[in-house]
C-alpha positions in Angstrom: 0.0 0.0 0.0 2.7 2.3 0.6 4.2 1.6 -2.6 0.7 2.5 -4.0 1.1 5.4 -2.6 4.4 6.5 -3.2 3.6 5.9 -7.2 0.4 7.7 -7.4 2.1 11.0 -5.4 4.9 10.6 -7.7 3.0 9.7 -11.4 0.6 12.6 -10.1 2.1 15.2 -8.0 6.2 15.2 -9.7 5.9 14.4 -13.3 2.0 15.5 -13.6 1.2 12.5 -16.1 -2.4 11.8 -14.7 -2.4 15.4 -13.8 -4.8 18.3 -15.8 -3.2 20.9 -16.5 -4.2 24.4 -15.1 -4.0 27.9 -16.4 -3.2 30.6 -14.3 -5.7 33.9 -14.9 -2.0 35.7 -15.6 -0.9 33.7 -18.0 -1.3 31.7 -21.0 1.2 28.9 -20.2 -0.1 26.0 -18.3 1.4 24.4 -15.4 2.4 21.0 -15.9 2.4 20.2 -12.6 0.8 21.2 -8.7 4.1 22.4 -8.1 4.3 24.8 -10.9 0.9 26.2 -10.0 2.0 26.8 -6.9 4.7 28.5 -7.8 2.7 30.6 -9.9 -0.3 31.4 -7.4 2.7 32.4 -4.8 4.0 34.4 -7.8 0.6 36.4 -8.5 0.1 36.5 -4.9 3.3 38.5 -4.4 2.8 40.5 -7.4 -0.1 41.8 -5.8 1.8 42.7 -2.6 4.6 44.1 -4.8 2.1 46.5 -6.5 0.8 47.8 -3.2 4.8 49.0 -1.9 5.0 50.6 -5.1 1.6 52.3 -5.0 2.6 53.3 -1.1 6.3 54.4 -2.5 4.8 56.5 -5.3 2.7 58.1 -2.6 5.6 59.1 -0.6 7.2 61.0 -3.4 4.0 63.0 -4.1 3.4 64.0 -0.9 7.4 64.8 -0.3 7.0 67.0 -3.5 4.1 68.6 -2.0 6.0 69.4 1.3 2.6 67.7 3.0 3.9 65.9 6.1 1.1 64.6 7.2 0.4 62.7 4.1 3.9 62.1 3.8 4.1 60.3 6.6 0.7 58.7 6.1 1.9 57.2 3.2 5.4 56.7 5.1 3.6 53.7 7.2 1.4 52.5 4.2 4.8 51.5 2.8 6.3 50.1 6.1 3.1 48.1 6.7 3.3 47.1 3.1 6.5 46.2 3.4 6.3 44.1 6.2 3.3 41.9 4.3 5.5 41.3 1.6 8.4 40.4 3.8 6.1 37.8 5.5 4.3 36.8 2.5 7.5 36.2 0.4 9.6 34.2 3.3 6.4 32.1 3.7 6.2 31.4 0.0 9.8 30.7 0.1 9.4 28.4 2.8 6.4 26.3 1.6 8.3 26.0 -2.1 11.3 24.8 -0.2 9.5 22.5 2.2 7.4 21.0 -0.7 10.2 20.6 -3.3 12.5 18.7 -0.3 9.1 16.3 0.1 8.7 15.8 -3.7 12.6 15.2 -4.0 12.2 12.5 -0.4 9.5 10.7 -2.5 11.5 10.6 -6.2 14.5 9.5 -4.2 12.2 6.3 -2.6 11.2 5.3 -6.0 
C-alpha cells in the first residue's frame, strides 16, 4: 500500500502524467504540474503585494513633493506596513516552495 502510494504521489504530483493541466488567470502557459501552479499562485500573490509597496512608495514621493507631512508620513507607514506583508508573504512562499520541493525530491529519491 505504501508503494501504492508512493507511485500515485509521484506519477501525479512530480511528473504530472495523470495530472490536468491548469491555467493561471495571468498567463497563457499551463502548469504542468501542482508544483508549478503553486509557484505561480505564490508568484501572483506576491505580485499583488509588490504592486501595493509601489503604490505606497509612489505616494511618498507625491506628498514629499508637495511638502505635505502629514500625508507624507501617512503614506510613510502605508509602505512600512506594506512592506512588512511582503516580507512575511514572500519568506512564507519561500518556505512552503522549499518545504514542498525537499518532500517531492524525499519521494522521487524512494522510488
Amino acid at each position: 500500500m505504501a508503494t501504492d502510494i508512493s507511485n500515485f504521489i509521484f506519477n501525479n504530483i512530480v511528473t504530472g502524467e495523470n495530472l490536468a493541466s491548469s491555467e493561471t488567470s495571468t498567463s497563457s502557459k499551463k502548469a504542468r504540474n501542482f508544483f508549478e501552479a503553486l509557484g505561480k499562485a505564490l508568484g501572483e500573490m506576491l505580485g499583488k503585494e509588490s504592486a501595493r509597496l509601489v503604490d505606497a512608495a509612489d505616494r511618498m514621493v507625491a506628498h514629499s513633493e508637495e511638502k505635505d507631512g502629514k500625508a507624507f508620513m501617512e503614506a510613510s507607514t502605508d509602505f512600512q506596513v506594506a512592506s512588512q506583508r511582503f516580507n512575511i508573504m514572500s519568506n512564507t512562499a519561500a518556505t512552503a516552495i522549499k518545504s514542498i520541493g525537499e518532500g517531492l525530491t524525499g519521494i522521487a529519491r524512494k522510488q
